[in-house]
ROZA-466991 format. One line per field, with one value per residue (C-alpha): residue in three letters; x, y, z. Coordinates in Angstrom, 1 decimal, always signed. Example, Ala and Ser with C-alpha at 12.3 -4.5 7.8 and 13.67 -1.06 7.14 Angstrom:
<zakols>
r: ALA	SER
x: +12.3	+13.7
y: -4.5	-1.1
z: +7.8	+7.1
</zakols>
This chain:
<zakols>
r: UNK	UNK	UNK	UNK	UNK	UNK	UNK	UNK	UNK	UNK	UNK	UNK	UNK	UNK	UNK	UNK	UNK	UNK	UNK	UNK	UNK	UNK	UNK	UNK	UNK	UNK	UNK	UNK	UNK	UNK	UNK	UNK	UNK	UNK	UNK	UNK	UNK	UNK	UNK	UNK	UNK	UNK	UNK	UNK	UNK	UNK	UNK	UNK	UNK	UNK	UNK	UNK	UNK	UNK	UNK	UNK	UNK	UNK	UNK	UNK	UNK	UNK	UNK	UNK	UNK	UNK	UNK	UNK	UNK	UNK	UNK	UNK	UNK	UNK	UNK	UNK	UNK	UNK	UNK	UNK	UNK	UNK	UNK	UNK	UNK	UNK	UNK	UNK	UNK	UNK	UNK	UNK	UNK	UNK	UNK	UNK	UNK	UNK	UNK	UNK	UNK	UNK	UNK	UNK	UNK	UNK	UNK	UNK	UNK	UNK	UNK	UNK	UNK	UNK	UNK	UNK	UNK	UNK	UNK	UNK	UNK	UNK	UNK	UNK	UNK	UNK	UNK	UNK	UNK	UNK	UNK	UNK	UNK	UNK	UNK	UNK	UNK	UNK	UNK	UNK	UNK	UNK	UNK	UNK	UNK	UNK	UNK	UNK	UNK	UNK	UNK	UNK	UNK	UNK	UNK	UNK	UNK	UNK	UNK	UNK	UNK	UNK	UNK	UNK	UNK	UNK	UNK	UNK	UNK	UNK	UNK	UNK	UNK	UNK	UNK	UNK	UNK	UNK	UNK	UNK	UNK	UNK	UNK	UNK	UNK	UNK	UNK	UNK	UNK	UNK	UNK	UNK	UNK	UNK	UNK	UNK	UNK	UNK	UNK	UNK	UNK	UNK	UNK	UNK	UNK	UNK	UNK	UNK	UNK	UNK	UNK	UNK	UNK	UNK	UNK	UNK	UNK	UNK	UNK	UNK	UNK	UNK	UNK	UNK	UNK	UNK	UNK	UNK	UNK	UNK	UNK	UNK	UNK	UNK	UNK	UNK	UNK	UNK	UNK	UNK	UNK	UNK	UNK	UNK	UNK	UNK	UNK	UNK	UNK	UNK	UNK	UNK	UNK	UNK	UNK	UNK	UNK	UNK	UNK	UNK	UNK	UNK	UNK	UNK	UNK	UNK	UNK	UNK	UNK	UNK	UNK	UNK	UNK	UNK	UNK	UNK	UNK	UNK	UNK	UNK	UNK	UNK	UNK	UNK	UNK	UNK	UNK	UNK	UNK	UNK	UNK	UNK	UNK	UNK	UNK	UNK	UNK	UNK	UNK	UNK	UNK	UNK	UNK	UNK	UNK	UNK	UNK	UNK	UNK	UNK	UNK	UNK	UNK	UNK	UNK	UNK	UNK	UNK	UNK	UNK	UNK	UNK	UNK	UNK	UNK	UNK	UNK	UNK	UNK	UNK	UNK	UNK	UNK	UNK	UNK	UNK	UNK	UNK	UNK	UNK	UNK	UNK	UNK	UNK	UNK	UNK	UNK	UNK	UNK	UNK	UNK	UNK	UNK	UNK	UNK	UNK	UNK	UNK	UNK	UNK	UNK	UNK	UNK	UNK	UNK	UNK	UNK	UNK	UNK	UNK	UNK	UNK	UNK	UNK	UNK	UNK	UNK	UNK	UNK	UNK	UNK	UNK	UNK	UNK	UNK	UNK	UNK	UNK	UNK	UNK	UNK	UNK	UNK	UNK	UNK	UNK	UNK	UNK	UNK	UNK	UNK	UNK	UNK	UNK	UNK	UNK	UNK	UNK	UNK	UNK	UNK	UNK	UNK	UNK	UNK	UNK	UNK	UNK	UNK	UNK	UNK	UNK	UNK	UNK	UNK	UNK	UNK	UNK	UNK	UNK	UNK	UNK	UNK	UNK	UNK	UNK	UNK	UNK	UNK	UNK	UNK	UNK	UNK	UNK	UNK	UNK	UNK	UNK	UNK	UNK	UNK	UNK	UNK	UNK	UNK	UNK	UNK	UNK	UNK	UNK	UNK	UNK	UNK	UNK	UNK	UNK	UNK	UNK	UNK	UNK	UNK	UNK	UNK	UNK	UNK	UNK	UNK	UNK	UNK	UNK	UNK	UNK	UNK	UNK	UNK	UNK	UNK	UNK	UNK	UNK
x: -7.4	-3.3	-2.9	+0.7	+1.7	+4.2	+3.1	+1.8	-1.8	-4.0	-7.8	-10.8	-12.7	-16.4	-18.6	-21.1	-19.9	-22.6	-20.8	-17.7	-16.9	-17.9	-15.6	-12.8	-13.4	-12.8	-10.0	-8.5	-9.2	-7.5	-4.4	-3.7	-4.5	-1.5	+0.0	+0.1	+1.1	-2.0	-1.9	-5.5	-7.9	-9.5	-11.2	-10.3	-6.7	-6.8	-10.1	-8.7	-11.1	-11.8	-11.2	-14.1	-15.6	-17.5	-14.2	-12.3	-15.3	-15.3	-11.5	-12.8	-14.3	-11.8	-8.2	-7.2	-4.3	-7.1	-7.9	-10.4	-13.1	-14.2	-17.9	-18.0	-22.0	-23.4	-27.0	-26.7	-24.4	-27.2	-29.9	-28.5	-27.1	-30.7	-32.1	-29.2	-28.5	-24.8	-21.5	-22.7	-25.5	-23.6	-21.2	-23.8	-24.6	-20.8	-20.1	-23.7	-23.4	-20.2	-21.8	-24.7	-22.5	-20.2	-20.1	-19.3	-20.3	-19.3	-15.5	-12.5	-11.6	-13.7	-13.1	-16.0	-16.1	-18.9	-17.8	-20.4	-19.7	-23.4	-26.6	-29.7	-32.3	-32.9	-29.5	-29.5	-26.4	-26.7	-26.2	-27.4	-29.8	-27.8	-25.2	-27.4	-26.4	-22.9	-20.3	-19.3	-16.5	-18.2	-16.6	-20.2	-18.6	-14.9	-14.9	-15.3	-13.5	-10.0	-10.9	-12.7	-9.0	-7.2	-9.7	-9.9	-5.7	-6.1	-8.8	-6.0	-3.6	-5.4	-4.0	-6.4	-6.1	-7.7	-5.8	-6.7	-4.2	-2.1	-3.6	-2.0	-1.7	-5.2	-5.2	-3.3	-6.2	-8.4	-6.3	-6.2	-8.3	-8.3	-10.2	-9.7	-10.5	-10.4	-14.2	-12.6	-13.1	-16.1	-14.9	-11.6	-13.5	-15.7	-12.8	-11.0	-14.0	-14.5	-10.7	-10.9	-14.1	-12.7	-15.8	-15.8	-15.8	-13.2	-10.7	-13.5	-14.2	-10.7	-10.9	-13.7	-11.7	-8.7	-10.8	-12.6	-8.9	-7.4	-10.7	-10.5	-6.7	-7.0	-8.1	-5.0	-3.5	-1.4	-1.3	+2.0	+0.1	-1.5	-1.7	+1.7	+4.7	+4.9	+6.6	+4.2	+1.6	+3.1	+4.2	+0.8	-1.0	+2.0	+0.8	-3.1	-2.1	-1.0	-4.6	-5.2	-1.4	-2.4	-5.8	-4.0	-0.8	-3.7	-5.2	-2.1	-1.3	-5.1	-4.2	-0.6	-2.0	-5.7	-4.4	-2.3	+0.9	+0.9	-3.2	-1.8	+1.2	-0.9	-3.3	-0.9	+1.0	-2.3	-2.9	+0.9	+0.5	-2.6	-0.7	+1.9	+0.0	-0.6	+3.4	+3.6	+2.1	-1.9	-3.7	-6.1	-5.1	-3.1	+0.1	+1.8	+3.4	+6.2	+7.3	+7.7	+4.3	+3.8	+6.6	+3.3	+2.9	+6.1	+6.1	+3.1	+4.0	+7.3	+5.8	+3.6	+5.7	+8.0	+5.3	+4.1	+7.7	+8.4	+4.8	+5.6	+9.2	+7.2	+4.6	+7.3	+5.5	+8.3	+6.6	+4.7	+8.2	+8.8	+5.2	+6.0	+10.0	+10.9	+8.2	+7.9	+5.5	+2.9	+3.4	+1.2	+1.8	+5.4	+7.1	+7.3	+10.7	+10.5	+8.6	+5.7	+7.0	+9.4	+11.3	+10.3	+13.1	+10.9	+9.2	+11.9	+12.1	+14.0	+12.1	+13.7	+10.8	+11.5	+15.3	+16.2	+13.4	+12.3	+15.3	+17.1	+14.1	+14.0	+17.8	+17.0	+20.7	+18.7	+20.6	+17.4	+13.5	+12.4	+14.3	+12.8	+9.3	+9.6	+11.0	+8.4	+5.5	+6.5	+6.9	+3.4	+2.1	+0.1	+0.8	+4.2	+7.6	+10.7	+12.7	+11.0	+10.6	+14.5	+14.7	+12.9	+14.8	+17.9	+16.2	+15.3	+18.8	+20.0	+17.8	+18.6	+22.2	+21.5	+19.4	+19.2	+22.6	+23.0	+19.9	+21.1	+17.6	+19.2	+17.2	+18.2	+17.9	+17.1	+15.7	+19.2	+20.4	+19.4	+21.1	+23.5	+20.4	+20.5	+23.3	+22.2	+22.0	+18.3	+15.8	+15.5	+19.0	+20.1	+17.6	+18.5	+21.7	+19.4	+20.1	+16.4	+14.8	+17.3	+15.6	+12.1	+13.6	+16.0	+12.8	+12.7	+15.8	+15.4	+18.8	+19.0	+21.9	+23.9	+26.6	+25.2	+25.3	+28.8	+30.1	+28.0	+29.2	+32.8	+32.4	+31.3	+34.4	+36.9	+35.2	+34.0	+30.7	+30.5	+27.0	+25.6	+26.8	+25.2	+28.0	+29.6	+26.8	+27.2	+26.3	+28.3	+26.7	+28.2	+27.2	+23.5	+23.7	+25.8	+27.3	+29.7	+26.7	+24.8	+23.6	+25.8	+23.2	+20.8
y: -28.4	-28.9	-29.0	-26.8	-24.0	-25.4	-28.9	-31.3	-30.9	-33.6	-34.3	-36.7	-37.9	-38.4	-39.9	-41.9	-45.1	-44.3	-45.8	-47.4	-44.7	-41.8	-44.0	-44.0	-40.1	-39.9	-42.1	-39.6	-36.5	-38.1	-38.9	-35.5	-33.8	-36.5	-35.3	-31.8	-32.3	-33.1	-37.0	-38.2	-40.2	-42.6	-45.7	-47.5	-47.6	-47.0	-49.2	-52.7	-55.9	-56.4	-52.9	-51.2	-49.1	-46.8	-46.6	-45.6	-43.0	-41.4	-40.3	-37.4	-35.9	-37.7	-37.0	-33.4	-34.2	-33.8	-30.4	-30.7	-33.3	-33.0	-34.0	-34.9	-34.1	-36.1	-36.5	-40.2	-38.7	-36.4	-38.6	-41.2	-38.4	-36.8	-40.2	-41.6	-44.4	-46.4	-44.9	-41.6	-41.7	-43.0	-40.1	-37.8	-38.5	-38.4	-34.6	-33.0	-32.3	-30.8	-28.7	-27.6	-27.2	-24.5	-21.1	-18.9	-20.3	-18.1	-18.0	-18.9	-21.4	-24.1	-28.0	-29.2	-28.4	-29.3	-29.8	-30.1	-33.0	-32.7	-31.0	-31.8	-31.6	-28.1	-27.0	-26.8	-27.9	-32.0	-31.1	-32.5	-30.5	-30.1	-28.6	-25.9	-22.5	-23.5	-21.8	-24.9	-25.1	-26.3	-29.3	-30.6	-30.0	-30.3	-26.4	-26.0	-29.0	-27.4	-23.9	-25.9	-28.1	-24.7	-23.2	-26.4	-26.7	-23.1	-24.1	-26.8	-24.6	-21.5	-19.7	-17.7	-15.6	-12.7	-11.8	-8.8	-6.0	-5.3	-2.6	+0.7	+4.1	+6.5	+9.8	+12.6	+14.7	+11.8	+11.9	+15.7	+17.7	+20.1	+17.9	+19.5	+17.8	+18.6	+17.3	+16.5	+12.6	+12.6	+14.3	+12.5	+9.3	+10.6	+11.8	+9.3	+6.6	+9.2	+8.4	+5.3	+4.7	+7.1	+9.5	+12.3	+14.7	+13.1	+16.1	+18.1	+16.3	+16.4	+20.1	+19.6	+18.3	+20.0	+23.0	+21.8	+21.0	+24.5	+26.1	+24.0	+24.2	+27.6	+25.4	+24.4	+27.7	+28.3	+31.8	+33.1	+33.8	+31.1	+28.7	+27.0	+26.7	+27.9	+24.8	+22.7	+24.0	+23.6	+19.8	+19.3	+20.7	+18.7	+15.6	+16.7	+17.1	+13.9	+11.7	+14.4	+14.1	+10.3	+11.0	+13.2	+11.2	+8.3	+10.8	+11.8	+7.9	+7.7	+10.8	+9.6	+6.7	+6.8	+10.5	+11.3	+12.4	+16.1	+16.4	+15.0	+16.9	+20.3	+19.4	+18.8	+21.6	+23.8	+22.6	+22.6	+26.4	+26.5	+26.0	+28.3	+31.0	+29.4	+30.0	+33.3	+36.4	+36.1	+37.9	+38.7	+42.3	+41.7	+44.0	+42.0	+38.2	+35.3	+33.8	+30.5	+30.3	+28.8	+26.0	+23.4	+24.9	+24.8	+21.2	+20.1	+21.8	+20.3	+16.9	+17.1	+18.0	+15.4	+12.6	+13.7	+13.1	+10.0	+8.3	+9.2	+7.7	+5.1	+4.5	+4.9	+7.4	+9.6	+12.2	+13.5	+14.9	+17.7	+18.9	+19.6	+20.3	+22.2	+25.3	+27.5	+28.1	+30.9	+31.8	+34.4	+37.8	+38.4	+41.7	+44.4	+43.5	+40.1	+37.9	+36.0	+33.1	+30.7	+27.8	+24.1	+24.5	+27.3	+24.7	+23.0	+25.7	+25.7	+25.3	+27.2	+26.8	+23.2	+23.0	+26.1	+26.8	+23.2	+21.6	+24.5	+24.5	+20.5	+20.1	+17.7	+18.0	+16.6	+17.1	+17.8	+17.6	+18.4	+15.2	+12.9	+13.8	+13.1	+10.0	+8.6	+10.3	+7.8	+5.0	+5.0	+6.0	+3.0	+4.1	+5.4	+4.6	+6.3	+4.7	+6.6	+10.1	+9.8	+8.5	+11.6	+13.8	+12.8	+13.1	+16.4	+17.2	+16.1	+17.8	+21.0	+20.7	+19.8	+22.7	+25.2	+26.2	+29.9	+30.7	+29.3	+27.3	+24.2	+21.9	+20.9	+16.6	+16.9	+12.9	+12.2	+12.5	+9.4	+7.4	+5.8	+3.0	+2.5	-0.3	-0.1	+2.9	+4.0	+1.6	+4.2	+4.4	+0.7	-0.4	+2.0	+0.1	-1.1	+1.3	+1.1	+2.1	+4.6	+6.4	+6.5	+7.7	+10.6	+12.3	+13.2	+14.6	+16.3	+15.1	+13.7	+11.1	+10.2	+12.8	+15.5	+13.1	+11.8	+15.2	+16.3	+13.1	+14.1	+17.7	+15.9	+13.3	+16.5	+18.5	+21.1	+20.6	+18.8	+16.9	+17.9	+17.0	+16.2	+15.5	+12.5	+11.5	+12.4	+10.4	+9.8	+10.4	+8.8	+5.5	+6.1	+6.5	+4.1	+6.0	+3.8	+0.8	+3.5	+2.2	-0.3	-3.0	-3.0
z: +19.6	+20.0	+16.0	+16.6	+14.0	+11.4	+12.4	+10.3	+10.3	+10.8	+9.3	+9.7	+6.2	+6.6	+4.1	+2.9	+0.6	-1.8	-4.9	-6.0	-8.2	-5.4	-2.9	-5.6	-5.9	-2.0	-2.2	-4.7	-2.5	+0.2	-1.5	-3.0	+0.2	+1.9	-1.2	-0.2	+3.3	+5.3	+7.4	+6.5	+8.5	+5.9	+6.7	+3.9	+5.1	+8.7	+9.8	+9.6	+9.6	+13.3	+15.0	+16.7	+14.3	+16.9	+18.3	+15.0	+14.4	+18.0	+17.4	+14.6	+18.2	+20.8	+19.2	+20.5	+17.0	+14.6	+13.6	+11.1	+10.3	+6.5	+6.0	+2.0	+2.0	-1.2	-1.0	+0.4	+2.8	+3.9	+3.9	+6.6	+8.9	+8.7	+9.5	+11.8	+9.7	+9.2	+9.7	+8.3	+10.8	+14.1	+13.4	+13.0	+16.8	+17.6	+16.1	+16.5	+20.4	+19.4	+17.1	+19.1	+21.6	+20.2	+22.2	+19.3	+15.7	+14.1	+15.7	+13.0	+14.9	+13.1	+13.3	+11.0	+7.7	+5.0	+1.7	-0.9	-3.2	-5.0	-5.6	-5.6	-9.3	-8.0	-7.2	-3.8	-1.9	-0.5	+3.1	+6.5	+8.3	+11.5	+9.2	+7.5	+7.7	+8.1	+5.8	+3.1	+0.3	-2.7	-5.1	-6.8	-10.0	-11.9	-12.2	-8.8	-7.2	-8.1	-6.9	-3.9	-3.4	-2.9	-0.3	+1.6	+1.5	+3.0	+6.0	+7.0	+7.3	+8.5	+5.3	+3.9	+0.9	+2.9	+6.0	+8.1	+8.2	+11.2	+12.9	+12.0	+13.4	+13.5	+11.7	+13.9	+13.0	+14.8	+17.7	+17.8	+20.4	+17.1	+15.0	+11.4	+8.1	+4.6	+3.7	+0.3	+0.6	-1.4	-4.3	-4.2	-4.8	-7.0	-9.6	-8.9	-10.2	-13.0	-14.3	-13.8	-15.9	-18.6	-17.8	-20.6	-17.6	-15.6	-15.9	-14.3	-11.6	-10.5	-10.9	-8.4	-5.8	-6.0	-5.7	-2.3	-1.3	-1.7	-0.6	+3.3	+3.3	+5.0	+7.9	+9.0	+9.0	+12.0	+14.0	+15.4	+18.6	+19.8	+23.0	+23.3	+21.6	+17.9	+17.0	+18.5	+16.8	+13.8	+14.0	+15.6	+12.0	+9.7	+11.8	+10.9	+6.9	+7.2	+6.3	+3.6	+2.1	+1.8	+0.4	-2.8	-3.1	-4.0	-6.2	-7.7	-8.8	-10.5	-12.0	-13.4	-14.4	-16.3	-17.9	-21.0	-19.6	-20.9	-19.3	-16.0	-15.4	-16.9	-14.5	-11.6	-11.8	-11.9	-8.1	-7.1	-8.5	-6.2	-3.1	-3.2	-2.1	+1.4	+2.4	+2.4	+3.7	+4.1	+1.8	+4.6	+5.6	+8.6	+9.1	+11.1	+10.5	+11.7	+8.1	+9.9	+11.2	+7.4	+8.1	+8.3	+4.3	+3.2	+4.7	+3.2	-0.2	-0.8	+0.0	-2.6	-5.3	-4.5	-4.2	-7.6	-9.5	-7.5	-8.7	-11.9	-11.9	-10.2	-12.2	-15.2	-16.7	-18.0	-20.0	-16.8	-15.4	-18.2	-17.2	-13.7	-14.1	-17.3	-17.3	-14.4	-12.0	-11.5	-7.7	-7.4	-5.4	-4.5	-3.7	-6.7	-8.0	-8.2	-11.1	-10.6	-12.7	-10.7	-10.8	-9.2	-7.0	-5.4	-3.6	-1.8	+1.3	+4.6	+7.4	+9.6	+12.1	+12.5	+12.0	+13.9	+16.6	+17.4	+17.3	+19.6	+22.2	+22.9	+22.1	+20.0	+18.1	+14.5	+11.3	+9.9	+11.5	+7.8	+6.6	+9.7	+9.2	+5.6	+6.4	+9.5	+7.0	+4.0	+6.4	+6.9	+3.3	+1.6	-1.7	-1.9	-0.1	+1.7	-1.1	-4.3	-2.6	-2.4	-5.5	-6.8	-4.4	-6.6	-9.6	-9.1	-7.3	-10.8	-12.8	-11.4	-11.8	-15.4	-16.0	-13.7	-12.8	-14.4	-12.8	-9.4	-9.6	-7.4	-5.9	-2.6	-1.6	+1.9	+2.3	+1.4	+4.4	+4.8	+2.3	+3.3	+4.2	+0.7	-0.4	-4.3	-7.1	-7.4	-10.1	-12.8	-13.1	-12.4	-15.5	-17.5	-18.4	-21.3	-23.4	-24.4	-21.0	-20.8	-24.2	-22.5	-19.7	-20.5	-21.3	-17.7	-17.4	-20.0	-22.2	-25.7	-24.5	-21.3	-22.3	-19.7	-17.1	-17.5	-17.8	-14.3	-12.9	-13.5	-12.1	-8.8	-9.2	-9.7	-6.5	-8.8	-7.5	-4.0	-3.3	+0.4	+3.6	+6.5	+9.0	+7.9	+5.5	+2.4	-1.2	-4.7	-7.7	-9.7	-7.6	-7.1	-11.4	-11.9	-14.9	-15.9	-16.5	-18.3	-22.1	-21.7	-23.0	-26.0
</zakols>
């Protein structure tokens, strides 16, 4: 076929001229498919008194411009092709070769298409013999004509409403010679059909999997001895966390969604407490230790934490934010002197391991590996994007300043660096112009009115507090807020 992309497409009507009022039906089908784009091959205004009929019929098989041919199948239409009678049945000798003849039946690339038009007194589809087994687009009845219309508009023009995916990038762990895997995907889907159903035990079975999670995550643990280099070992076991990251950022947005917001952040920050543990020292004995051998940790930790804010931003479900930012966090065992209760912003860590070791031993000259992983890794999340883990990068960056200051609990925005591909302030803040959205959504910050925020914003616009710098890259506040559009409508 030569029927060009972005050309007009071009299609063949067959049928039977059972009645007036059936031809009057074709008629109509003809004209709204001409209508919608589509030149139409109708006798009854291309088959002048005179012309060669056998002629005008061999073109549906003959003219390489014709893409489809459109068998209306009635039941008189299927009677004279099964017995070879009239037009129906001379074009019934014309396309069934053609038919028969077809190397792959089941390719996409079809040019015959049955449409059903009636049913027989047991239900059964009016179709010709040498078409059975053929897929068909059903209009037998005015429910299904329209719905029939659409499909056959989409055949035409080879749009479907299903297209297959463009094939993306496997699993590092797949890839790896080291294959490692959580095993939690069962569970995962489990609770995650369990929250969606509102199952009275839903809660549990996403205690269930977070604790299968925290159980294999030892698994990826990465020795300071070891073959190779010790950053390569550690970007290598990032990469693997990457399939299971996805796998609980999903989780996360069932969670964030199906749960009451105080349940889901309680419940969150339980398994954000969970993983703590895994960055420092192991607990297995050992007297000896490289702190950055738990870079791939740290990594995987502060990921987490900041996909968790950003779905709930997101997902604009506000009151999940206090739950994970105002109360600290049980971390576990720490050294004698210090408490075991810390801030969030214990979970934004340098990764010295990446931005010192790595980037020295390949002179690499990066502002930041921990900010270009972040980065690639979002890039190819489903579920959540580069843009709202900056977005809650800020957030939090704010937060912190708001509330954490006297402590010297300050979150750092390392995704920021890459801001300045950003040309507008972020969505929570642009809407909350209305001073409306802005009321559900101070809840997250934790303020009673914009007040705080003006007043931070013109600490930053004095240079009593500078926001970080990366080079020349840097970001204003003030901007990404929008302050002075702040409440500014009902």
């Amino acid at each position: 076929m030569s029927n060009i992309e972005n050309s007009v497409p071009k299609v063949f009507i067959s049928y039977s001229w059972t009645t007036p009022d059936y031809e009057s039906q074709v008629v109509a089908l003809a004209e709204r498919l001409v209508e919608m784009g589509v030149d139409v091959v109708l006798d009854k205004w291309d088959l002048v008194e005179g012309a060669d009929v056998n002629k005008y019929m061999e073109q549906m098989r003959a003219d390489a411009n014709i893409s489809k041919v459109l068998m209306l199948c009635d039941k008189a239409y299927a009677e004279k092709a099964d017995s070879r009678k009239g037009g129906v049945g001379t074009e019934t000798l014309i396309i069934t070769p053609e038919i028969y003849g077809q190397t792959d039946p089941a390719s996409k690339d079809q040019r015959y298409i049955p449409i059903i038009m009636e049913r027989d007194e047991q239900g059964h589809a009016c179709c010709p013999i040498f078409l059975s087994g053929r897929s068909y687009i059903d209009m037998s009845t005015p429910d299904l004509f329209e719905k029939g219309f659409e499909q056959l508009l989409r055949a035409i023009f080879n749009k479907p409403v299903f297209k297959k995916p463009e094939l993306g990038k496997p699993p590092a762990y797949i890839l790896s010679d080291e294959e490692i895997t959580l095993g939690s995907t069962s569970k995962q889907r489990a609770a995650m059909t369990a929250l969606q159903s509102g199952k009275a035990n839903a809660l549990g079975a996403c205690r269930d999997y977070f604790d299968t999670v925290i159980e294999n995550l030892e698994r990826f643990r990465v020795e300071p001895e070891g073959d190779g280099e010790l950053d390569d070992r550690l970007v290598r076991s990032i990469e693997m966390l990457e399939e299971p990251k996805n796998e609980l950022v999903e989780f996360f947005a069932t969670l964030i969604r199906y749960v009451p917001a105080q349940q889901a952040g309680e419940t969150l920050r339980r398994f954000i407490e969970r993983l703590y543990p895994f960055t420092q020292w192991p607990d297995d004995g050992r007297h000896q230790w490289v702190e950055i051998a738990a870079d791939n940790y740290r990594f995987f930790l502060h990921e987490l934490f900041l996909c968790a804010v950003a779905i709930a931003l997101k997902e604009e479900r506000f009151e999940v934010v206090p739950e994970l930012v105002q109360d600290f966090y049980f971390v576990g065992r720490l050294s004698s002197n210090e408490h075991p209760m810390k801030s969030y912003t214990r979970y934004r860590p340098y990764l010295g391991g990446l931005n010192d070791v790595r980037n020295a031993r390949l002179e690499l000259n990066r502002r930041s590996i921990h900010a270009d992983m972040l980065k690639s890794r979002a890039d190819m999340c489903p579920s959540l994007s580069f843009y709202h883990l900056m977005q809650a990068d800020f957030f939090l960056y704010l937060h912190s300043y708001l509330h954490g200051r006297e402590e010297g609990h300050l979150w750092y925005p390392i995704s920021l660096l890459y801001i300045g591909y950003r040309s507008a302030p972020f969505e929570v803040f642009a809407r909350s112009q209305s001073t409306a959205y802005f009321e559900r959504m101070k809840v997250a910050l934790g303020v009673e009115s914009k007040v705080p925020l003006v007043e931070l914003c013109g600490e930053f616009a004095t240079g009593k507090i500078e926001p970080p710098k990366w080079g020349f890259e840097s970001f204003s506040p003030a901007y990404l807020i929008t302050i002075d559009a702040l409440c500014t409508k009902p």
